[in-house]
MIGU-712027 format. One record per residue (C-alpha): residue in three letters; chain; residue number from 1; x, y, z. Coordinates in pm, 1 decimal. Layout:
BEGIN
- code	unit	pos	X	Y	Z
- Ala	A	NUM	X	Y	Z
...
! end
This chain:
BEGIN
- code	unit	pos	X	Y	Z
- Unk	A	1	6015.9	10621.6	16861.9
- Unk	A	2	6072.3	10657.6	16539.1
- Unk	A	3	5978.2	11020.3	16455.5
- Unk	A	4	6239.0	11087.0	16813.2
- Unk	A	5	6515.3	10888.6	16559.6
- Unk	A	6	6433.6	11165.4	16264.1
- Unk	A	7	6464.4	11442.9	16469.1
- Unk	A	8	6814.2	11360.8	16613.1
- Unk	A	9	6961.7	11244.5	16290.7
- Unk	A	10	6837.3	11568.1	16113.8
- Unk	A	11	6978.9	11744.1	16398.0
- Unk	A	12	7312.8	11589.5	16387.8
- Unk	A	13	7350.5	11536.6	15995.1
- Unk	A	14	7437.6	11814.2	15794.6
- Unk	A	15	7294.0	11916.4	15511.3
- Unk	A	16	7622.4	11953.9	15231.9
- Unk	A	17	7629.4	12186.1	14949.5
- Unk	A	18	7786.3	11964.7	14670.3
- Unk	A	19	7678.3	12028.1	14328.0
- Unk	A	20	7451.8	11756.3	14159.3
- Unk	A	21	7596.4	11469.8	14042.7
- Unk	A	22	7436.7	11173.5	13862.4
- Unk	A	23	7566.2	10827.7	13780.2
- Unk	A	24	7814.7	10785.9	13501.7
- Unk	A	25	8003.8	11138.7	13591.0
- Unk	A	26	8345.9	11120.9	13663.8
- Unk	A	27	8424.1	11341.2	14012.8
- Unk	A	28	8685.9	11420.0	14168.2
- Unk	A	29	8617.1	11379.0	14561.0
- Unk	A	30	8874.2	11554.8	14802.4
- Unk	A	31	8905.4	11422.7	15108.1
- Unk	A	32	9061.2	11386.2	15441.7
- Unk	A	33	9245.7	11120.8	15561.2
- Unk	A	34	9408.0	11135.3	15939.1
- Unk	A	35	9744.2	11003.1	15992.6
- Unk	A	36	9813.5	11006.9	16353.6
- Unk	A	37	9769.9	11360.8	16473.3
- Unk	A	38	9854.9	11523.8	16058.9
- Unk	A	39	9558.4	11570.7	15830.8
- Unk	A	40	9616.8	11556.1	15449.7
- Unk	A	41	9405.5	11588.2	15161.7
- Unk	A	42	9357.3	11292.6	14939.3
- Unk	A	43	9198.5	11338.6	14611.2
- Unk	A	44	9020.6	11017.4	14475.7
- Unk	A	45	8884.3	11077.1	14120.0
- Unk	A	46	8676.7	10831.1	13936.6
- Unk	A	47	8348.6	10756.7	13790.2
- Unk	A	48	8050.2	10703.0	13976.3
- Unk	A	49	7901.0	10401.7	13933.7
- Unk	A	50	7610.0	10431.7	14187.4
- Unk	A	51	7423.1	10596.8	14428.0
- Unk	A	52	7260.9	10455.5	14725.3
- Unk	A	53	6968.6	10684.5	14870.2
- Unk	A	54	6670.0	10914.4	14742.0
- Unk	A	55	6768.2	11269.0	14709.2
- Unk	A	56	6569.4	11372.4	15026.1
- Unk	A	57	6766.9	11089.9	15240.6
- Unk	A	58	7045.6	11231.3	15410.3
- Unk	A	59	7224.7	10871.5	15466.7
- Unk	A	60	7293.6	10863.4	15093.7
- Unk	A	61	7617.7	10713.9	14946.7
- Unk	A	62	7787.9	10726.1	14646.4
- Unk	A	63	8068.8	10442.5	14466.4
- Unk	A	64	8315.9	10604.2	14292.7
- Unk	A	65	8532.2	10338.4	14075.1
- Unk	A	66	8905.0	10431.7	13899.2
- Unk	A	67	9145.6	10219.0	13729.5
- Unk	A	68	9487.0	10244.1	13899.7
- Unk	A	69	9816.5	10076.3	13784.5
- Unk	A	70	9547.5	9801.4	13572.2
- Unk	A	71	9362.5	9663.1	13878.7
- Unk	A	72	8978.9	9866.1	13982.0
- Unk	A	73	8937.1	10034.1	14282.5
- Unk	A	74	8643.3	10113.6	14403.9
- Unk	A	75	8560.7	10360.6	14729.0
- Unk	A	76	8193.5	10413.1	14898.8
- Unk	A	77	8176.9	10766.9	15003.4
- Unk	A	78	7890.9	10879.0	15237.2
- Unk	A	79	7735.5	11187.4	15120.5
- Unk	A	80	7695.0	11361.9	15453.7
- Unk	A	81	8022.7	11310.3	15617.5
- Unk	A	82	8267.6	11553.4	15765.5
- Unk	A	83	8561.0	11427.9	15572.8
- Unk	A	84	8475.4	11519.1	15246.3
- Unk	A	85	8551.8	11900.1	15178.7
- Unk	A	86	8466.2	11898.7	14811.3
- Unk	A	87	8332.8	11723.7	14509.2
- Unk	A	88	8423.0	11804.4	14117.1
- Unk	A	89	8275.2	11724.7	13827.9
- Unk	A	90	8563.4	11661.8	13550.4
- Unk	A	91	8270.0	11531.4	13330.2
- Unk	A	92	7935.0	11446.8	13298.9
- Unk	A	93	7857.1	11099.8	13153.6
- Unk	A	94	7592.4	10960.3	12902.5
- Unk	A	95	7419.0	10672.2	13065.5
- Unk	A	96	7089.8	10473.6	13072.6
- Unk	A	97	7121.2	10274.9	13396.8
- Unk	A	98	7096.7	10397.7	13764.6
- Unk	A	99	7398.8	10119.3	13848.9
- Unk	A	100	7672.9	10076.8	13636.1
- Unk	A	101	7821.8	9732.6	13770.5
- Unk	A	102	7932.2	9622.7	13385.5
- Unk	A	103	8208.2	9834.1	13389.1
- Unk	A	104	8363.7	9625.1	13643.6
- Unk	A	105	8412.2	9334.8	13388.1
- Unk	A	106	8470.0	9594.0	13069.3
- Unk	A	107	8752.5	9668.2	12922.2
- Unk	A	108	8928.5	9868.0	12697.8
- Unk	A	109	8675.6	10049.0	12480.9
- Unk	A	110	8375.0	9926.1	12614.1
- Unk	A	111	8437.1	10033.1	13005.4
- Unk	A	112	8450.6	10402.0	12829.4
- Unk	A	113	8172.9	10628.8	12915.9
- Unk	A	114	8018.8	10877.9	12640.8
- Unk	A	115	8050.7	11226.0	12746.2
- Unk	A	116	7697.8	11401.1	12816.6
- Unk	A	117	7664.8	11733.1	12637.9
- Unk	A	118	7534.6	12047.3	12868.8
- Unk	A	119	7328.0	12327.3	12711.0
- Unk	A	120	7364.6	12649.5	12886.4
- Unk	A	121	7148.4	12938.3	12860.4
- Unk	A	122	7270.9	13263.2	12873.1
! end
């Protein structure tokens, strides 16, 4: 029973080409929202303050948290769904922890996140 369940969800899930994003880098995640019968595009950017889900599961999730007018909002975004038709990365962020739950109680300079420097070969 359970290798029938694997087989339909990797039938039905699809496999997204997003670039690689790890905890700490702020995104910007474009997505669409249904209004009755319009479809916009919403654009929620933020940092990501976890991820839910090895790298080989396809049910993974992501948090993405952004200050807006002084009050934190936070979104859960599932990696594999329809909605989402792109991810950005604005920058990619310094960290040492896999969930970054203290910046919900930072502020000011300490909810900043130190910018992580990317070395390109040519």
């Amino acid at each position: 029973m359970n290798q029938l369940m694997k087989y339909v969800e990797e039938q039905l899930l699809s496999k997204p080409s997003f670039p690689n994003f790890k905890t700490g880098d702020n995104v910007t995640v474009h997505y669409q929202i249904k209004e009755g019968d319009k479809v916009r595009t919403q654009q929620f950017r933020g940092d990501v303050i976890q991820i839910k889900g090895g790298p080989s599961n396809p049910k993974r999730n992501f948090t993405v948290r952004k200050i807006s007018n002084g009050v934190g909002v936070e979104r859960v975004f599932p990696i594999c769904s329809p909605f989402i038709e792109k991810i950005e990365i604005n920058k990619y962020g310094k960290v040492r922890r896999a969930r970054l739950f203290y910046l919900r109680t930072a502020e000011g300079k300490n909810a900043r996140i130190k910018e992580r420097r990317i070395i390109r070969n040519s």
